[in-house]
N, C-alpha and C positions, 0 to 999 in steps of 0.2 A: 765705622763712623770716624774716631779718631785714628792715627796708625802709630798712636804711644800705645806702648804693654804693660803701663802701670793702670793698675785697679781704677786708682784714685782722680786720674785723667777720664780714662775712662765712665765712671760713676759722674763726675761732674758735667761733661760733654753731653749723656744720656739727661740728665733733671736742666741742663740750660738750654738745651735743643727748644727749637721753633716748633709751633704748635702743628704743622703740617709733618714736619718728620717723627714728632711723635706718635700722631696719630697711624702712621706707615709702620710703626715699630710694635702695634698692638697686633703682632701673628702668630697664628699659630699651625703646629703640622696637619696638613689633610690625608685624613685616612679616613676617607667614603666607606660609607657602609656597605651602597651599592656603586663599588666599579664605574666610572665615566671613561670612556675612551678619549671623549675630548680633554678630560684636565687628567691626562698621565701624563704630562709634561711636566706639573706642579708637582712641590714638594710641601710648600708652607703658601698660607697667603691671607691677609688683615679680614679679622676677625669684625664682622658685621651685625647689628643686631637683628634677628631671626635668622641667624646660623643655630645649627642644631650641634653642640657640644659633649663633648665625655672626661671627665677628669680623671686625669689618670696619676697626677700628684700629690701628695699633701695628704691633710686629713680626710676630706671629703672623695676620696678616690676608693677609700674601702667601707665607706658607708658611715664617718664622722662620727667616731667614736668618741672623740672625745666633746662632739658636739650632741649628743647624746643620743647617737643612733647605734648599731650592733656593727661588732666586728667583721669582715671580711663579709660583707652586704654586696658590694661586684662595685664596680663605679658608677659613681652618679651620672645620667647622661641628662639634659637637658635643654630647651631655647635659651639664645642672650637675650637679657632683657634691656639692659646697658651696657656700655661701654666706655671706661675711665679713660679718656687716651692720656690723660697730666699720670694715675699713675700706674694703668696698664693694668688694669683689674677688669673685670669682667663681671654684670651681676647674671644669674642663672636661675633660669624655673626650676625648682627643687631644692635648690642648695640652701639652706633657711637652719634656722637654730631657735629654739624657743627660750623666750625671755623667763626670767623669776616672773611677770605679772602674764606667762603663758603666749604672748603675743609672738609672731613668727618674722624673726626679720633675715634680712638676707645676708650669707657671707658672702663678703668679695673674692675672688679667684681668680690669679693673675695668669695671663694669658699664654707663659710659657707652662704651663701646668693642665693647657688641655691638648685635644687634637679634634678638629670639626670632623664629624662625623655625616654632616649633612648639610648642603650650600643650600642659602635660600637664593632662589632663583627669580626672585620679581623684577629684581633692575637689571632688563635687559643690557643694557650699556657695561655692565659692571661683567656679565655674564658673557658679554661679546671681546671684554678686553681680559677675560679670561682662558679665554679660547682657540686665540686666534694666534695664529702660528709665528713664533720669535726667531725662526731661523732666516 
């Protein structure tokens, strides 16, 4: 983005960026569950909502213990349901924490913190410019 080395450039260039480069900077790494021969080229790429997700960071990566679920539970895997691009969170089927009046609301989960585990494939367009050969 910027090509200063200080944090503080950096951090401020990331929260004034334009609403389109933000939206490009919501990625995360693809590690297919099932193997695609056409995207072995990829490594990382914007995270969409009905991508199929796994968290592998944070509290909710070992089952949200402190969010009141058990220790070393495997990771949460789940669908996006949103997508924050202003501050790069991610909401997720499952990932929820129960309120004092019992109610289930969702935590946000920022998007360097998973890895798509499954493309959703409906926009052919999206699927074709993911595909198609960069050399």
């Amino acid at each position: 983005m910027v090509k200063s080395s200080k944090p503080g450039k950096q951090r401020k260039a990331q929260a004034n960026a334009p609403q389109h480069i933000k939206r490009r900077n919501v990625a995360a790494r693809l590690m297919l569950a099932n193997p695609d021969e056409r995207l072995a080229h990829l490594r990382t790429t914007t995270v969409r909502v009905g991508d199929t997700v796994r968290v592998v960071r944070g509290d909710m990566a070992h089952g949200g213990k402190r969010h009141g679920g058990k220790r070393h539970d495997g990771a949460t895997e789940g669908v996006v349901l949103t997508v924050d691009s202003n501050t790069g969170r991610l909401t997720i089927e499952g990932v929820t924490v129960a309120k004092s009046d019992n109610r289930e609301e969702a935590v946000p989960v920022h998007a360097s913190n998973v890895v798509i585990t499954r493309l959703d494939e409906s926009d052919k367009l999206r699927m074709q410019k993911l595909t198609e050969n960069r050399s």
